[in-house]
LUMROGU-843879 format. One record per residue: x, y, z of N, C-alpha, C in turn; residue number from 1. Coordinates in pm, whole numbers, plus 50000, padded with zeros to 5 digits. Each point is the difference from the previous one (the first is absolute). Layout:
// LUMROGU-843879
@n.px = X | n.py = Y | n.pz = Z | ca.px = X | ca.py = Y | ca.pz = Z | c.px = X | c.py = Y | c.pz = Z | drendren = NUM $
...
// end
This chain:
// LUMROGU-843879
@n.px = 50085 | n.py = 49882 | n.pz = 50000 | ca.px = 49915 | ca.py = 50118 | ca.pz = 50000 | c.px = 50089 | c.py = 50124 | c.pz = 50000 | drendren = 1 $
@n.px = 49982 | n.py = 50107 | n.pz = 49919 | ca.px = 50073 | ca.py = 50107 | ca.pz = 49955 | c.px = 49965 | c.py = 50139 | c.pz = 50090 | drendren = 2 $
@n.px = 49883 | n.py = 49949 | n.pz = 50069 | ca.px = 49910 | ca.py = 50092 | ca.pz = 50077 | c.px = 50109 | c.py = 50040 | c.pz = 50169 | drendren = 3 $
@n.px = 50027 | n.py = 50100 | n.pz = 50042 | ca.px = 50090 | ca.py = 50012 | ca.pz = 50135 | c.px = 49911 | c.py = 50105 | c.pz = 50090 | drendren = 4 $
@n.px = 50027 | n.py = 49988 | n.pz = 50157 | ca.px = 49950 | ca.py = 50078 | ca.pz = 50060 | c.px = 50048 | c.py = 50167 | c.pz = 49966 | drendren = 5 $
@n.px = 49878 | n.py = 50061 | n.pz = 50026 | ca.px = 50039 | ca.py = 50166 | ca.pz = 49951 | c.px = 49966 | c.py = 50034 | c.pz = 49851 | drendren = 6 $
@n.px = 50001 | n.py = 49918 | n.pz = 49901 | ca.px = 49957 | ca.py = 50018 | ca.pz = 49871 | c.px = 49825 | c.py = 50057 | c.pz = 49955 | drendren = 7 $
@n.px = 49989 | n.py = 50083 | n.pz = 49940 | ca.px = 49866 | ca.py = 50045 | ca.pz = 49962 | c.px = 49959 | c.py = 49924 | c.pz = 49903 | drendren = 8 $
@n.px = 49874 | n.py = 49938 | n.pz = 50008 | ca.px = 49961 | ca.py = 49925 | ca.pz = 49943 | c.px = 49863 | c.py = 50056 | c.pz = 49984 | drendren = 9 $
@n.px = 49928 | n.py = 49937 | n.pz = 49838 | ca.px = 49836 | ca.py = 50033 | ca.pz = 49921 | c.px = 49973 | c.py = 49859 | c.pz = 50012 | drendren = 10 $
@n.px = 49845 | n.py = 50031 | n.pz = 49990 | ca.px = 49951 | ca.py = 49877 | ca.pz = 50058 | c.px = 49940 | c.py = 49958 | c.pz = 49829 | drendren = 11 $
@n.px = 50012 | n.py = 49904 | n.pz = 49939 | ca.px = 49946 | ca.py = 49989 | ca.pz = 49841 | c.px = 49916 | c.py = 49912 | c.pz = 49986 | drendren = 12 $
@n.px = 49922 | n.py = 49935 | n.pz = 50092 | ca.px = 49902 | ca.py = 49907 | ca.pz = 50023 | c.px = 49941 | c.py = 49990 | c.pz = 50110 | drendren = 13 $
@n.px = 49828 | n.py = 49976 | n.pz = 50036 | ca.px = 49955 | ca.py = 49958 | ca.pz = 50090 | c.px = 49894 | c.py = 50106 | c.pz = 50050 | drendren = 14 $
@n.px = 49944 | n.py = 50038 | n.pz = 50085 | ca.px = 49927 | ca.py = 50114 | ca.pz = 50088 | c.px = 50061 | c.py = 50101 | c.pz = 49997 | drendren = 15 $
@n.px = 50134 | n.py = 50024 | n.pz = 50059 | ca.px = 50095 | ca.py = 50150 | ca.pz = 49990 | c.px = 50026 | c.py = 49989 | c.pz = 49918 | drendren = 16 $
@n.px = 49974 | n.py = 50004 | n.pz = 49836 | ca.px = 50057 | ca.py = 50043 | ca.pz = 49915 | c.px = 50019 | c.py = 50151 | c.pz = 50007 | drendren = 17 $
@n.px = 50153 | n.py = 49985 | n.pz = 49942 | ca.px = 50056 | ca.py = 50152 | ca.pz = 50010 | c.px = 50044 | c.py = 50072 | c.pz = 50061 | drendren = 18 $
@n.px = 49998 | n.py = 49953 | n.pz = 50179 | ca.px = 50061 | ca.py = 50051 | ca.pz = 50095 | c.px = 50117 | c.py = 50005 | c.pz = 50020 | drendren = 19 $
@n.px = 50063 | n.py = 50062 | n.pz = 50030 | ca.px = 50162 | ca.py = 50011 | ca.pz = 50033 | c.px = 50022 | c.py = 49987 | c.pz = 50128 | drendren = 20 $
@n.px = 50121 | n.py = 49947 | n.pz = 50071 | ca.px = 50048 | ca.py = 49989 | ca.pz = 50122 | c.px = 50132 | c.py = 49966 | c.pz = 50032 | drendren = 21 $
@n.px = 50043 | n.py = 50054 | n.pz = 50108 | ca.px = 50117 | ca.py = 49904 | ca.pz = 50020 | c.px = 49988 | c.py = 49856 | c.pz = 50069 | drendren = 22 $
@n.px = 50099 | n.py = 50002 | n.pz = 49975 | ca.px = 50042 | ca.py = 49806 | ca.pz = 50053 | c.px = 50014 | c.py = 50004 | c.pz = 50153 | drendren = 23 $
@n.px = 49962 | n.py = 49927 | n.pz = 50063 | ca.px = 50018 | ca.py = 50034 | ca.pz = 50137 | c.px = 50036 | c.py = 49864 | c.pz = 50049 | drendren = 24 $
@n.px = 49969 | n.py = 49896 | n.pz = 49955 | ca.px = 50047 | ca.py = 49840 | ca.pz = 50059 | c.px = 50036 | c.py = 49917 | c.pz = 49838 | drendren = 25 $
@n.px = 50018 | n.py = 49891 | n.pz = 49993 | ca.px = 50017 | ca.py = 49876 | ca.pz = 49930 | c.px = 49986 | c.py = 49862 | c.pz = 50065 | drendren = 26 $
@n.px = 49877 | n.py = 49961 | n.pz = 49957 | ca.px = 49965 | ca.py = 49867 | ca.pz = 50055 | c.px = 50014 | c.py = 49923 | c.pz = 49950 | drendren = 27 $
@n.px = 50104 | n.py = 49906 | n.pz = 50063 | ca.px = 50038 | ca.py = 49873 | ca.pz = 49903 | c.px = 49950 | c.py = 49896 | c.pz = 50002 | drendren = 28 $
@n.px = 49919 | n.py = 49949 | n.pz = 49886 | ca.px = 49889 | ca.py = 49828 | ca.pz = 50064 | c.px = 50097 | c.py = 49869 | c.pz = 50020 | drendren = 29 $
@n.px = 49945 | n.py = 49958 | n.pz = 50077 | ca.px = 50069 | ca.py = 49864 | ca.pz = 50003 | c.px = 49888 | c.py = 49894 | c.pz = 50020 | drendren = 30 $
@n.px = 50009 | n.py = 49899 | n.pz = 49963 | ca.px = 49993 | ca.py = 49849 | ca.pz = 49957 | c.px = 49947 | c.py = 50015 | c.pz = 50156 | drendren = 31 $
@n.px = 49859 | n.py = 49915 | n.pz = 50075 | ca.px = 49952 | ca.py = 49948 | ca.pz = 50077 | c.px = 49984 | c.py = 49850 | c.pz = 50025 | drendren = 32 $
@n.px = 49947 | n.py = 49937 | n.pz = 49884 | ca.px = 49961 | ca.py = 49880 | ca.pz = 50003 | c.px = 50115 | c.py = 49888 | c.pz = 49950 | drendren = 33 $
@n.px = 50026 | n.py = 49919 | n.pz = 50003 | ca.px = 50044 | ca.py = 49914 | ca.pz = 49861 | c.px = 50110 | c.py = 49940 | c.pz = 50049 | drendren = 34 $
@n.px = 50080 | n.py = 49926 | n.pz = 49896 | ca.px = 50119 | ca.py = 49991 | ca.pz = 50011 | c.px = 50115 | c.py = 50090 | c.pz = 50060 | drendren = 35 $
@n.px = 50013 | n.py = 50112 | n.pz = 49917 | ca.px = 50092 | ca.py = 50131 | ca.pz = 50017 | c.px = 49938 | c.py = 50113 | c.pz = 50091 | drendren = 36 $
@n.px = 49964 | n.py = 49985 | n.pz = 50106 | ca.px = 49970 | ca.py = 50100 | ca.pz = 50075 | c.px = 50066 | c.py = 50083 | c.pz = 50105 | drendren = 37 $
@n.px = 49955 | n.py = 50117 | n.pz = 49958 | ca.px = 50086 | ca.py = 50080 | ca.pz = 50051 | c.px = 50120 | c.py = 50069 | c.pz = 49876 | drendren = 38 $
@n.px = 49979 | n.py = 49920 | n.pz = 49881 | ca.px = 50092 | ca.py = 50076 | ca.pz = 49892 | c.px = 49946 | c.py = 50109 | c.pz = 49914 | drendren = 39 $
@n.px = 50042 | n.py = 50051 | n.pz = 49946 | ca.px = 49958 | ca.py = 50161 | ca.pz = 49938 | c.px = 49898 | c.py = 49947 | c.pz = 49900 | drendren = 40 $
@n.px = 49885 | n.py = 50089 | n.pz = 50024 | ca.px = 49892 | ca.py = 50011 | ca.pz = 49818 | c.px = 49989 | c.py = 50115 | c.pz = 49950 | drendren = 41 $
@n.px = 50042 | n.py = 50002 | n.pz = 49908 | ca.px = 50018 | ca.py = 50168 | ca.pz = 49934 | c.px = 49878 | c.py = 50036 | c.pz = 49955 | drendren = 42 $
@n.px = 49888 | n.py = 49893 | n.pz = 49983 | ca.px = 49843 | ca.py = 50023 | ca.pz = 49936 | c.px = 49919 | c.py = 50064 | c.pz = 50139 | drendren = 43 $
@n.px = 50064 | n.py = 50026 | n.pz = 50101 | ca.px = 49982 | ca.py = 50057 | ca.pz = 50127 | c.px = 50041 | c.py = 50132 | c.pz = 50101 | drendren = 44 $
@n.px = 50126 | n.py = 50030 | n.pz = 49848 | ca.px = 50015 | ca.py = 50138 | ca.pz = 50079 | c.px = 49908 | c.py = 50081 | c.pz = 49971 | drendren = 45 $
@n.px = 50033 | n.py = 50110 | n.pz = 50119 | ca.px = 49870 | ca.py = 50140 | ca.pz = 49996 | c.px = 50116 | c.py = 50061 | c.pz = 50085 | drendren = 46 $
@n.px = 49955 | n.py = 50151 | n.pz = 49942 | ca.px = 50043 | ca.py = 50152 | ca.pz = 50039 | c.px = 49879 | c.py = 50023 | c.pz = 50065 | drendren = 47 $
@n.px = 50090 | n.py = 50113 | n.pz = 50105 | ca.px = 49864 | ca.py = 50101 | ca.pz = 50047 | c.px = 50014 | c.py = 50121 | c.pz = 49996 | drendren = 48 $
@n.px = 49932 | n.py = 50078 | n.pz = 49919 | ca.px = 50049 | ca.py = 50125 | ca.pz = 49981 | c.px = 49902 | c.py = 50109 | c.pz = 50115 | drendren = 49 $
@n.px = 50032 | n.py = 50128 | n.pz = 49964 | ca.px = 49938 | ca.py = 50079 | ca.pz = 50106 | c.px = 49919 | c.py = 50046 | c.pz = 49949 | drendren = 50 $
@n.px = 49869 | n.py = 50022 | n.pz = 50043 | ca.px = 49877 | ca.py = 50054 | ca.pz = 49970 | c.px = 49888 | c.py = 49925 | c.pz = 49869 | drendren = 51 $
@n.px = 50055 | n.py = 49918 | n.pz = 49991 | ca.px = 49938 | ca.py = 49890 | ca.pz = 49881 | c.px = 49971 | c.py = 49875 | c.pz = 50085 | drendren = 52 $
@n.px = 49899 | n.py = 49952 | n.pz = 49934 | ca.px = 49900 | ca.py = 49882 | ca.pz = 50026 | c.px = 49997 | c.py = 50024 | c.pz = 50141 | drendren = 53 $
@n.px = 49901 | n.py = 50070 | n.pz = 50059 | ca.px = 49981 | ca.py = 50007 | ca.pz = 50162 | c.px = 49839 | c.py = 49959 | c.pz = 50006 | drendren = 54 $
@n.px = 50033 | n.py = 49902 | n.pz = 50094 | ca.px = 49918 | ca.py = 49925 | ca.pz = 50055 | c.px = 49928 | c.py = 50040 | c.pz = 50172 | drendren = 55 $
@n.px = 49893 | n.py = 49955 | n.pz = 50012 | ca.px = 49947 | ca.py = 50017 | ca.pz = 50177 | c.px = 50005 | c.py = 49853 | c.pz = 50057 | drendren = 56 $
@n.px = 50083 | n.py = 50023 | n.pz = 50099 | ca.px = 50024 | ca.py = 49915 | ca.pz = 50051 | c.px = 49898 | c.py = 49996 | c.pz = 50167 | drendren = 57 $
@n.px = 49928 | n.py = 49913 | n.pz = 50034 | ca.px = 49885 | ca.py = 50061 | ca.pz = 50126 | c.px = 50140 | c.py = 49901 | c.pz = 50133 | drendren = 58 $
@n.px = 49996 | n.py = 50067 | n.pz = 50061 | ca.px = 50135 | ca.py = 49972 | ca.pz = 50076 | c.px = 49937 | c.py = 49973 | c.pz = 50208 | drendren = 59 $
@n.px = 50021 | n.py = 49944 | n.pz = 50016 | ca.px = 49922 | ca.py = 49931 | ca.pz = 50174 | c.px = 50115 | c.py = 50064 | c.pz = 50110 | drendren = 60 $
@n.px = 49984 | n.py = 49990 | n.pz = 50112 | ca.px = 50081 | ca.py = 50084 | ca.pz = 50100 | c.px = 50048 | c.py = 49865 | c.pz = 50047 | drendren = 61 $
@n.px = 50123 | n.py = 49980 | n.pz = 49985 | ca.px = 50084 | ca.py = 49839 | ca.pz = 50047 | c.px = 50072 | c.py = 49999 | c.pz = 50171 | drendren = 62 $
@n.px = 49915 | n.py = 49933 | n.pz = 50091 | ca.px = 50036 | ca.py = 50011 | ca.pz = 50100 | c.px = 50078 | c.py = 50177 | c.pz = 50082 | drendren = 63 $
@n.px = 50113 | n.py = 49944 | n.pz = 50086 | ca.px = 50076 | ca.py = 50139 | ca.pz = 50071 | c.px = 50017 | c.py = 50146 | c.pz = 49906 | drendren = 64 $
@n.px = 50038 | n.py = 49883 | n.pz = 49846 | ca.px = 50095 | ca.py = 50102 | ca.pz = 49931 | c.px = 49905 | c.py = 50117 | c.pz = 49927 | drendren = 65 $
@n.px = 50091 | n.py = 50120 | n.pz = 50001 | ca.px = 49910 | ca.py = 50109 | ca.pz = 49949 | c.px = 50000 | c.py = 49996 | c.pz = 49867 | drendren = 66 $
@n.px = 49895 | n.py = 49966 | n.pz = 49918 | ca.px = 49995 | ca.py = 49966 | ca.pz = 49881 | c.px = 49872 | c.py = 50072 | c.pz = 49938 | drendren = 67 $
@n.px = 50053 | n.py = 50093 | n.pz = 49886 | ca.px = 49871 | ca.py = 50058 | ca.pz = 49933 | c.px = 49864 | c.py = 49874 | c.pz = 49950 | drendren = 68 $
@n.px = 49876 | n.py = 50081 | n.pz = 50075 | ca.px = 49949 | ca.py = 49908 | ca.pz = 49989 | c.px = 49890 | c.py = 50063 | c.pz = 49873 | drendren = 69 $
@n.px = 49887 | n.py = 49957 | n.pz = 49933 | ca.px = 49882 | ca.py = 50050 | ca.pz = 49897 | c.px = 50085 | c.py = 49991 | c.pz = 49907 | drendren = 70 $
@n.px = 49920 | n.py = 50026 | n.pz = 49855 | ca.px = 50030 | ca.py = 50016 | ca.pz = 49869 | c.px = 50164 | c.py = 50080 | c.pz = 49990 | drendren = 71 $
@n.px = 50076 | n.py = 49914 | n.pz = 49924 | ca.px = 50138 | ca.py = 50039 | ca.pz = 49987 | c.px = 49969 | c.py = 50000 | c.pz = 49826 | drendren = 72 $
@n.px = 50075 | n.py = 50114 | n.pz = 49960 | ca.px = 50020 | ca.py = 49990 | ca.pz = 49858 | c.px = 50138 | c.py = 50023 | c.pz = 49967 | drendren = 73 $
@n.px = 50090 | n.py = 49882 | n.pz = 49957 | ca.px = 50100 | ca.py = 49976 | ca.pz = 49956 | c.px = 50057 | c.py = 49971 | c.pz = 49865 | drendren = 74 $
@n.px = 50121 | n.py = 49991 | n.pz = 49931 | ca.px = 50031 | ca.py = 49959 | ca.pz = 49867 | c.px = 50026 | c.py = 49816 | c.pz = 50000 | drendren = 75 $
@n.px = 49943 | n.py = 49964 | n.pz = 49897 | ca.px = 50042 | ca.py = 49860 | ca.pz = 49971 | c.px = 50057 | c.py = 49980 | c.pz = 49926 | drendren = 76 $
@n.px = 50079 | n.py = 49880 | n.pz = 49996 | ca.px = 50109 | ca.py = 49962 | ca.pz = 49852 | c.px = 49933 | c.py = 49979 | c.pz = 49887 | drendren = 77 $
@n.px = 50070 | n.py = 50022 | n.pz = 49868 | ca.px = 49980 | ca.py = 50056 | ca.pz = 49874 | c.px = 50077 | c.py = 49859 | c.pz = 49946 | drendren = 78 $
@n.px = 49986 | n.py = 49919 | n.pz = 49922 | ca.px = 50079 | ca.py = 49938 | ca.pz = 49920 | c.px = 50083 | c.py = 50060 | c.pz = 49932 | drendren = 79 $
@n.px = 50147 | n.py = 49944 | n.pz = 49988 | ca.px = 50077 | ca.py = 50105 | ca.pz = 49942 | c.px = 50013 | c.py = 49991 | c.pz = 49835 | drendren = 80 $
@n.px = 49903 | n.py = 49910 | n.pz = 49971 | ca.px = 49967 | ca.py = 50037 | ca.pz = 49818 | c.px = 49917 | c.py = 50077 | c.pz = 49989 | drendren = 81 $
@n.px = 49893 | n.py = 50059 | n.pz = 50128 | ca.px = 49912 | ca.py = 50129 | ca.pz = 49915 | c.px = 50048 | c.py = 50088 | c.pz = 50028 | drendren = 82 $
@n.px = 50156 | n.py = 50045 | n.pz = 50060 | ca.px = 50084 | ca.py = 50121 | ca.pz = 49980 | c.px = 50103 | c.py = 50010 | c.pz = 49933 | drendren = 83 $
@n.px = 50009 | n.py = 50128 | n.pz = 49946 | ca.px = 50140 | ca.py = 50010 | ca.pz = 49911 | c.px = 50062 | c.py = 50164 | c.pz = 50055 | drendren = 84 $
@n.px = 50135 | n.py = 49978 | n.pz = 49999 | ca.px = 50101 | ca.py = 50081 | ca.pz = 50044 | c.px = 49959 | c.py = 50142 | c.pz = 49903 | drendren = 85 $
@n.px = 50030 | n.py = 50099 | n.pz = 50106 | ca.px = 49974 | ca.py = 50159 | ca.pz = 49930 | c.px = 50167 | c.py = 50039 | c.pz = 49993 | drendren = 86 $
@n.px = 50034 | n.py = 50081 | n.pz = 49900 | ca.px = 50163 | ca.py = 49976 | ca.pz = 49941 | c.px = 49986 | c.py = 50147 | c.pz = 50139 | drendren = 87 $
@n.px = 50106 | n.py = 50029 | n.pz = 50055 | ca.px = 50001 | ca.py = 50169 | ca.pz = 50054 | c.px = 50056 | c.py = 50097 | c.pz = 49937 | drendren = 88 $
@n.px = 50057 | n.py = 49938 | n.pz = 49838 | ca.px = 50035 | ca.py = 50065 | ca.pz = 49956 | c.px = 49937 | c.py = 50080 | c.pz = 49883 | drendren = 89 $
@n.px = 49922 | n.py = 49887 | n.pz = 49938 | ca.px = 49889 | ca.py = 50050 | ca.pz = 49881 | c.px = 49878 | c.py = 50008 | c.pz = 50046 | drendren = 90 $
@n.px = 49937 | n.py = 49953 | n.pz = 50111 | ca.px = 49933 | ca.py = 49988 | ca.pz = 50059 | c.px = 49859 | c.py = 49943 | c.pz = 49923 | drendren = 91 $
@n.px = 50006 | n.py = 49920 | n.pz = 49955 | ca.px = 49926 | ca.py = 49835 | ca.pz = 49940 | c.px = 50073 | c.py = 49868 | c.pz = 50055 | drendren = 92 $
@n.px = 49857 | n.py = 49888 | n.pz = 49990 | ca.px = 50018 | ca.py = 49916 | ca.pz = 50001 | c.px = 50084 | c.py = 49927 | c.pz = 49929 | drendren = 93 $
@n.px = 50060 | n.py = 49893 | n.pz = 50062 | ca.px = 50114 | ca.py = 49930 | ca.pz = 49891 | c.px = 50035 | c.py = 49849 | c.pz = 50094 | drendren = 94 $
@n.px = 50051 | n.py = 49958 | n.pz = 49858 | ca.px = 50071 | ca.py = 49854 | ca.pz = 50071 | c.px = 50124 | c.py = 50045 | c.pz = 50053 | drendren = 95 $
@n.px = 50076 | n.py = 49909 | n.pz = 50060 | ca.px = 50150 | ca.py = 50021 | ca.pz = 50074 | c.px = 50070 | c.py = 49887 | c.pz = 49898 | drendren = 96 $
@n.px = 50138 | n.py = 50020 | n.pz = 49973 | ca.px = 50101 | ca.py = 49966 | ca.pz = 49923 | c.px = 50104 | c.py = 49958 | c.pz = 50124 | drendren = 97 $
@n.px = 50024 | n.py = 49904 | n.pz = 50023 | ca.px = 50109 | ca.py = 49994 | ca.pz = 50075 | c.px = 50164 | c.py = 49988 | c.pz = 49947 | drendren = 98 $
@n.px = 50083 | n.py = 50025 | n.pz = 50046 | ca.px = 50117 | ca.py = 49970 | ca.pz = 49949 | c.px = 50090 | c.py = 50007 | c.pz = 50126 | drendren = 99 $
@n.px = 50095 | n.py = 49938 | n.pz = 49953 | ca.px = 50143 | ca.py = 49931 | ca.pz = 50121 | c.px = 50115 | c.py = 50107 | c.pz = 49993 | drendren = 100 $
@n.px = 50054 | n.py = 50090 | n.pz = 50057 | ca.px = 50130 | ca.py = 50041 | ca.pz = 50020 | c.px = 50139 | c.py = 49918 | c.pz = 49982 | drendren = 101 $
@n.px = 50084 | n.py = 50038 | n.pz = 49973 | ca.px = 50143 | ca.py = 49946 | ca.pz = 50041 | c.px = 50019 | c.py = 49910 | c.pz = 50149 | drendren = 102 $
@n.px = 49933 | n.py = 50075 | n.pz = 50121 | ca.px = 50016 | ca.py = 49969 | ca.pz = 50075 | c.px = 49892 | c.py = 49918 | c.pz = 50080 | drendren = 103 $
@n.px = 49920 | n.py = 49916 | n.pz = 49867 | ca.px = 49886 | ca.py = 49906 | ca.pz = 50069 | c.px = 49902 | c.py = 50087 | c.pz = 50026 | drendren = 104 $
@n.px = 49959 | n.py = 50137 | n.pz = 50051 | ca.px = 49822 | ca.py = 50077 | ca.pz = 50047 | c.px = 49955 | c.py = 49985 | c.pz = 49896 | drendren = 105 $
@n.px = 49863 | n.py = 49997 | n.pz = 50047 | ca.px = 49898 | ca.py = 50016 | ca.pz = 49863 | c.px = 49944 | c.py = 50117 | c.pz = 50001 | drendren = 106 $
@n.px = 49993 | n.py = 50082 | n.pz = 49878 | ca.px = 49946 | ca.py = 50157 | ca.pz = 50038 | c.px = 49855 | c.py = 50014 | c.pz = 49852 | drendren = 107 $
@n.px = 49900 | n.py = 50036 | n.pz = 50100 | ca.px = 49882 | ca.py = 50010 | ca.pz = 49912 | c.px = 50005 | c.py = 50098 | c.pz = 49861 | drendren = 108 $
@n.px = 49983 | n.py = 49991 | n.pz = 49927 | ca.px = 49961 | ca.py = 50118 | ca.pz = 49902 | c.px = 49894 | c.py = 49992 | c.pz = 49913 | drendren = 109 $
@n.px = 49921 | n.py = 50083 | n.pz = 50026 | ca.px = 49851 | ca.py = 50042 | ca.pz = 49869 | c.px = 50033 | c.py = 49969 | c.pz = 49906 | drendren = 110 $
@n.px = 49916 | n.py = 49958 | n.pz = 49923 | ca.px = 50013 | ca.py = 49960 | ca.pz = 49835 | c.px = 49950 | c.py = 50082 | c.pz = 49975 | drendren = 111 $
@n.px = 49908 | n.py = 50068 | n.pz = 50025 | ca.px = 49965 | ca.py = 50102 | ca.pz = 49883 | c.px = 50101 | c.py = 50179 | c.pz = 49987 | drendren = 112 $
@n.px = 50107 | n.py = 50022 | n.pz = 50122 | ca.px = 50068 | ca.py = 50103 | ca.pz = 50005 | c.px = 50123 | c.py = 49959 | c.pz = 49991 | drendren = 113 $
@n.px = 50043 | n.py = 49824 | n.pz = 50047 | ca.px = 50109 | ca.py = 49963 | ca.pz = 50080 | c.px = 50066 | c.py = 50085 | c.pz = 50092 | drendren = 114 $
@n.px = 49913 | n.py = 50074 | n.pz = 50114 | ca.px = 50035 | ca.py = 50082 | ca.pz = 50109 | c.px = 49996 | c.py = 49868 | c.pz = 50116 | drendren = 115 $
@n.px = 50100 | n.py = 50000 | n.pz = 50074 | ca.px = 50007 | ca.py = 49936 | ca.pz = 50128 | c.px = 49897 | c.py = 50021 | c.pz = 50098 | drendren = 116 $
@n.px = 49964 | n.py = 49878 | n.pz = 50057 | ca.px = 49924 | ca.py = 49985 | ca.pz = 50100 | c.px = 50035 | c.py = 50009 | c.pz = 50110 | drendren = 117 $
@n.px = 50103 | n.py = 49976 | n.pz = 50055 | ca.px = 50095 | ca.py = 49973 | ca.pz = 50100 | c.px = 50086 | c.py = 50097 | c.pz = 50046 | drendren = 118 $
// end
């Protein structure tokens, strides 16, 4: 996944179409059941960006602890195929190009400006 925390991201499918946000987590799925559990599923990651796909969450008062209790409205994860990276430089959507340095980093660059991401 090409997607990193801090990156502005458009949402190009789903309910928020069109919203913009930043990246605020990366959720990585993993394998529950099966043979291989506990190993990575990439058909499972999700981003969560800020202010996109917010949900109400109705939330109960849990014993001692002081815990907001009534209707919570929070952001939920986004699959990270219905977002695509906003360049900061041209400022459109675009795929990421990766490429390797001399010294092994990998440093992002826009295809449509080849301006660095990174």
């Amino acid at each position: 996944m090409d997607i990193k925390k801090g990156d502005t991201v458009i949402v190009i499918a789903g309910n928020n179409l069109g919203q913009t946000g930043e990246v605020q987590r990366i959720v990585r799925g993993s394998v529950k059941y099966g043979h291989s559990k506990g190993a990575h599923d990439p058909n499972m990651d999700r981003v969560l960006v800020a202010g996109v796909n917010i949900i109400k969450k109705h939330q109960r008062r849990t014993g001692r602890v002081q815990t907001q209790a009534g209707i919570i409205e929070r952001e939920a994860p986004l699959h990270h195929s219905n977002v695509m990276v906003v360049c900061p430089k041209c400022g459109k959507p675009t795929r990421i190009r990766v490429e390797r340095t001399d010294e092994g980093k990998k440093i992002r660059h826009c295809k449509k400006c080849e301006g660095s991401l990174d």
